[in-house]
DRENDO-1510 file (C-alpha; in Angstrom, 1 decimal, always signed):
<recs>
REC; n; res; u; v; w
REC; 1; UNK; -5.1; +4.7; -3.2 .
REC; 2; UNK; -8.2; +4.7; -1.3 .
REC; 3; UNK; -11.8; +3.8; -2.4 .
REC; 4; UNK; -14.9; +5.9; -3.9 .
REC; 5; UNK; -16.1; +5.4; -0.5 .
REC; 6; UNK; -13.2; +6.1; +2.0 .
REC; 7; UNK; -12.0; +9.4; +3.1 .
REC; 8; UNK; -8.8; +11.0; +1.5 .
REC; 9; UNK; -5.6; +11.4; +2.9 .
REC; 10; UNK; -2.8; +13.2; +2.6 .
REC; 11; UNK; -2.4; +17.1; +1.5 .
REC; 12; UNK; -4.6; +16.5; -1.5 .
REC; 13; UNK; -7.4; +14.7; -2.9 .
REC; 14; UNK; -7.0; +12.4; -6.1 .
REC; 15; UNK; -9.4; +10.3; -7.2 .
REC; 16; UNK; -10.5; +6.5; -6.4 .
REC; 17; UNK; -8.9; +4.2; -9.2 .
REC; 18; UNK; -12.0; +3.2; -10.5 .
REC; 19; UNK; -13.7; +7.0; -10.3 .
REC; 20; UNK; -15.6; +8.1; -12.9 .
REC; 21; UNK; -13.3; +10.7; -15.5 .
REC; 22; UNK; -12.9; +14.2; -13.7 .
REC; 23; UNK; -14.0; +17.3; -15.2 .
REC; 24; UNK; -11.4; +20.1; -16.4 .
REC; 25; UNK; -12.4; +22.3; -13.2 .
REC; 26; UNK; -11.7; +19.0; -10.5 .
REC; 27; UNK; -8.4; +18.3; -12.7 .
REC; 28; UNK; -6.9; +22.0; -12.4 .
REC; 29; UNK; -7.7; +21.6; -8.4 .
REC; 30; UNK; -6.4; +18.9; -7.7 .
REC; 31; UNK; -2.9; +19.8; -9.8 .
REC; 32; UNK; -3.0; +23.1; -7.7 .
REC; 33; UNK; -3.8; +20.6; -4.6 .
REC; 34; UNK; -0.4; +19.0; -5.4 .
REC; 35; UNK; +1.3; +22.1; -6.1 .
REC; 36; UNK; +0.4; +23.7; -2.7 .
REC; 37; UNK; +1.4; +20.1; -1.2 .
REC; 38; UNK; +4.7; +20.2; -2.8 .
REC; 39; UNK; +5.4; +23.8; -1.8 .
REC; 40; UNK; +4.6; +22.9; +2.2 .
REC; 41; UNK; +6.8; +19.4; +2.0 .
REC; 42; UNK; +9.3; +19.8; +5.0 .
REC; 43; UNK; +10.9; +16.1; +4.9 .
REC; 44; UNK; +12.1; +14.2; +2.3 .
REC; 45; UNK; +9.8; +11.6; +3.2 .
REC; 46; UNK; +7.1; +14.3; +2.3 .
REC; 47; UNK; +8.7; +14.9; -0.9 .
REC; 48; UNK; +8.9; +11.4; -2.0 .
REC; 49; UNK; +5.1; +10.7; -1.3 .
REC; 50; UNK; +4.2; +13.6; -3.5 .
REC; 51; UNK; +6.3; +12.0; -6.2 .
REC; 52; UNK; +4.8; +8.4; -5.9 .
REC; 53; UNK; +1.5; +10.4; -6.3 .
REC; 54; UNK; +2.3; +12.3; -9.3 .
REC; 55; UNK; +3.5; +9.2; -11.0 .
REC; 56; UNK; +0.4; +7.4; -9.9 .
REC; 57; UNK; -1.8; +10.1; -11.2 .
REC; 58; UNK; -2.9; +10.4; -15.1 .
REC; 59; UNK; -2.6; +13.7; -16.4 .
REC; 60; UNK; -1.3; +15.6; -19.3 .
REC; 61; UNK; +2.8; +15.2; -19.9 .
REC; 62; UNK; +3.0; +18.4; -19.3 .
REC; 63; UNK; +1.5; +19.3; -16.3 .
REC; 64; UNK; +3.3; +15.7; -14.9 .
REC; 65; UNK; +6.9; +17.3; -16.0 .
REC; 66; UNK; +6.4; +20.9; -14.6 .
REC; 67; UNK; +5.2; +18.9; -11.6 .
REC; 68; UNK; +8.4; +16.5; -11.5 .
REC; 69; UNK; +10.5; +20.2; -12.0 .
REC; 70; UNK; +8.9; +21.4; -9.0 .
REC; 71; UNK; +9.7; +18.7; -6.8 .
REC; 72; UNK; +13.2; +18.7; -7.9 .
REC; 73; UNK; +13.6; +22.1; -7.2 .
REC; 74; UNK; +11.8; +21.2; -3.3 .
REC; 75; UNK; +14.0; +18.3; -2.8 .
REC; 76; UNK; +17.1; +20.8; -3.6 .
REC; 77; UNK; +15.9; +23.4; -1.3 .
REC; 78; UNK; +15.5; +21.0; +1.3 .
REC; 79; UNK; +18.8; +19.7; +1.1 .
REC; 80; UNK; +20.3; +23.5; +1.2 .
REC; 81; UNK; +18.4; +23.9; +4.1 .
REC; 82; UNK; +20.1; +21.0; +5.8 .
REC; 83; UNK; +23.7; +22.3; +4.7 .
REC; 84; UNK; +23.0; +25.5; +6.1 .
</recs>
């Protein structure tokens, strides 16, 4: 993950590692960041980064389950897609 001090990448912006604790209004963005990102993943490659991502991030068990639920529910669609 990058530093306090380099730019973000990727589809959505999670903090630095050693960032200072994220207030409720930054946490709901940046699940709604990875929601948008999951709903836009074309590849599996995509699909798998958002995963490492959401494992790598610390939020509430629930939000991190509906989260693995929706990228389950991408990677199947993707793979319909392919069989089509």
């Amino acid at each position: 993950m990058a530093s306090n001090t380099e730019p973000p990448d990727g589809p959505f912006h999670g903090p630095a590692p050693n960032a200072p604790p994220l207030s409720p209004a930054k946490i709901a963005r940046a699940y709604f960041q990875i929601v948008d990102a999951i709903a836009a993943a074309c590849t599996d490659g995509e699909v798998a980064e958002l995963r490492a991502h959401v494992e790598a991030t610390a939020m509430h068990p629930f939000d991190g389950r509906a989260l693995e639920r929706q990228l389950r529910s991408r990677e199947l669609a993707l793979q319909e897609d392919l069989e089509l």
